[in-house]
N, C-alpha and C positions, 0 to 999 in steps of 0.2 A: 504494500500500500504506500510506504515513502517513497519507492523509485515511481509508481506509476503519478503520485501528487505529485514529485519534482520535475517530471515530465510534464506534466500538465500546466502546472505555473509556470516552466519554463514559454510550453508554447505559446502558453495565455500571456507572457512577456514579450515574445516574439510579434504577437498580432497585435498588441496592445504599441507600442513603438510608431509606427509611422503616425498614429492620432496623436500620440504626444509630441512627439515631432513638428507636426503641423503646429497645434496648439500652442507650443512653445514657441518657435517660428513667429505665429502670430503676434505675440506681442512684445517682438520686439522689433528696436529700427533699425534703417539699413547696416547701422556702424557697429550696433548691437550683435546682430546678425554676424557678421564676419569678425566679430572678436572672440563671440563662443559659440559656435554654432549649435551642440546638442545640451550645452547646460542650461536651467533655467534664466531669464533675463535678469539683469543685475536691477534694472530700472522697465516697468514695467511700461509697454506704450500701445494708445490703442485706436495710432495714428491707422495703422491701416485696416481697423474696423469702419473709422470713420472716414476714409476715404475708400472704401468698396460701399457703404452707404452712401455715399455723396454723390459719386460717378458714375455708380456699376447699376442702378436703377434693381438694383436685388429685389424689391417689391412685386416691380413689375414682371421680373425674371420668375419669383415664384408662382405669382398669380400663373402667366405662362404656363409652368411645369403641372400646374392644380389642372387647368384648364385640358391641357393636353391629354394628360394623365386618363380625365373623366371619358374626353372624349373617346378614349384610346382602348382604354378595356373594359367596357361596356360592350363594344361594337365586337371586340377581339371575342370575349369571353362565350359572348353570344354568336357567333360565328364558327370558332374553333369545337367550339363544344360540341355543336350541331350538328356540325360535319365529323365531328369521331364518331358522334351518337351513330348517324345516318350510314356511312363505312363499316361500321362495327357490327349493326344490329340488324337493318334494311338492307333489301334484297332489289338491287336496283340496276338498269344497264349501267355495264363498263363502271361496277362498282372498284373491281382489282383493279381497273388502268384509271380510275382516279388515285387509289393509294401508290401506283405505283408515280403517277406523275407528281404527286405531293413528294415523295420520296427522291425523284431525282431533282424536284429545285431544293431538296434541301441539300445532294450530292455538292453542287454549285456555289462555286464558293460566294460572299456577297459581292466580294469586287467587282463579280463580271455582271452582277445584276444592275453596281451601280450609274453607268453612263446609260444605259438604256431608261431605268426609271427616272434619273435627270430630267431624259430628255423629254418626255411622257409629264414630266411636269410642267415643263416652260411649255408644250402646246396645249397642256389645260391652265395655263395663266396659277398655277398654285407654286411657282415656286416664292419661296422665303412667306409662306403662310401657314399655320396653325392649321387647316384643314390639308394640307401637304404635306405636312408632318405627320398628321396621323394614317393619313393613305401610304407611308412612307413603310413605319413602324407596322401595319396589318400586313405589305407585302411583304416583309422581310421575315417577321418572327411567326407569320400564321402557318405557314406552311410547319415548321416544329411542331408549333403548338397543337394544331390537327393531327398531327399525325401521334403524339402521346396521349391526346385523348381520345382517339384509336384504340392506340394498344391496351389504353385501361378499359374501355368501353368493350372489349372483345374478352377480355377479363368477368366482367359481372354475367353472371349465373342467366340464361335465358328464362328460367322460372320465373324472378320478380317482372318481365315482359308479360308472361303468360298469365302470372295472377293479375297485374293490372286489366289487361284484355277482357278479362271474364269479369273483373268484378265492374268492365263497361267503363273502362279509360280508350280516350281517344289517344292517338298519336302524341300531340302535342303533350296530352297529360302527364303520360308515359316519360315525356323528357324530362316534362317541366318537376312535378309531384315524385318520381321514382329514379329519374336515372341522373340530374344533377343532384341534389342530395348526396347520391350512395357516390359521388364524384369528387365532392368536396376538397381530398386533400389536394386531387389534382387539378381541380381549379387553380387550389391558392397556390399550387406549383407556378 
């Protein structure tokens, strides 16, 4: 038990470092900075709090990130899900060459996605906008995303389909009421 605690607080020091680092960094100045770089500040300054509040419009930058965020997986979650459900469970044409075409853009590395989806931006007039971004972010990580909630969706038991069925759940039901529920961890995956 002491060798595996010393291990442990070791690691937990190891991860813990770069936060203090920053944190420490933070408050000090540039002259500070370059006379001790990893000890704590002699004199403590919170010049460059306040000039990343004064310049860097951080409000607005968060607001942004909130903004995106919402719009981002909502659409994602409801999408990715739907379509593992749909692959997983449903019996539909060219279901195997959808998973298999999910599967080679994830093969693909994103670099080679990125000049084409660029471009695809600048002729719907979205680049450098918040709805650009989020069409950005579904093409990139939906194709993942569908495809692990796939794998998990191919996982749950056909029974809990066939008890809802009988006890006269629709389709939708079935998603909504029975099969995100029992999905949950990999949602919050």
């Amino acid at each position: 038990r002491i060798v595996t605690a010393f291990f442990l607080v070791l690691i937990g020091i190891i991860f813990l470092t770069p936060f203090y680092y920053m944190f420490v960094t933070s408050l000090k100045t540039m002259d500070g900075y370059i006379a001790e770089k990893f000890l704590p500040p002699l004199r403590l300054s919170m010049e460059n709090y306040i000039w990343a509040f004064a310049t860097q419009d951080l409000l607005v930058n968060f607001r942004n990130n909130l903004v995106i965020l919402v719009f981002t997986l909502l659409p994602f979650l409801i999408i990715t899900s739907g379509a593992g459900f749909a692959i997983a469970k449903l019996n539909f044409p060219m279901r195997k060459l959808t998973l298999f075409i999910i599967s080679a853009v994830m093969i693909l590395p994103q670099m080679v996605l990125t000049v084409p989806l660029y471009r695809e931006l600048v002729q719907m007039r979205l680049l450098n906008s918040i709805i650009g971004l989020v069409l950005v972010y579904l093409a990139y990580f939906g194709p993942y995303s569908a495809y692990l909630m796939t794998t998990y969706f191919k996982n749950v038991p056909d029974t809990y389909i066939e008890a809802a069925l009988i006890d006269g759940a629709g389709l939708w039901r079935i998603f909504g009421s029975v099969m995100i529920p029992m999905a949950r961890p990999m949602v919050m995956t």
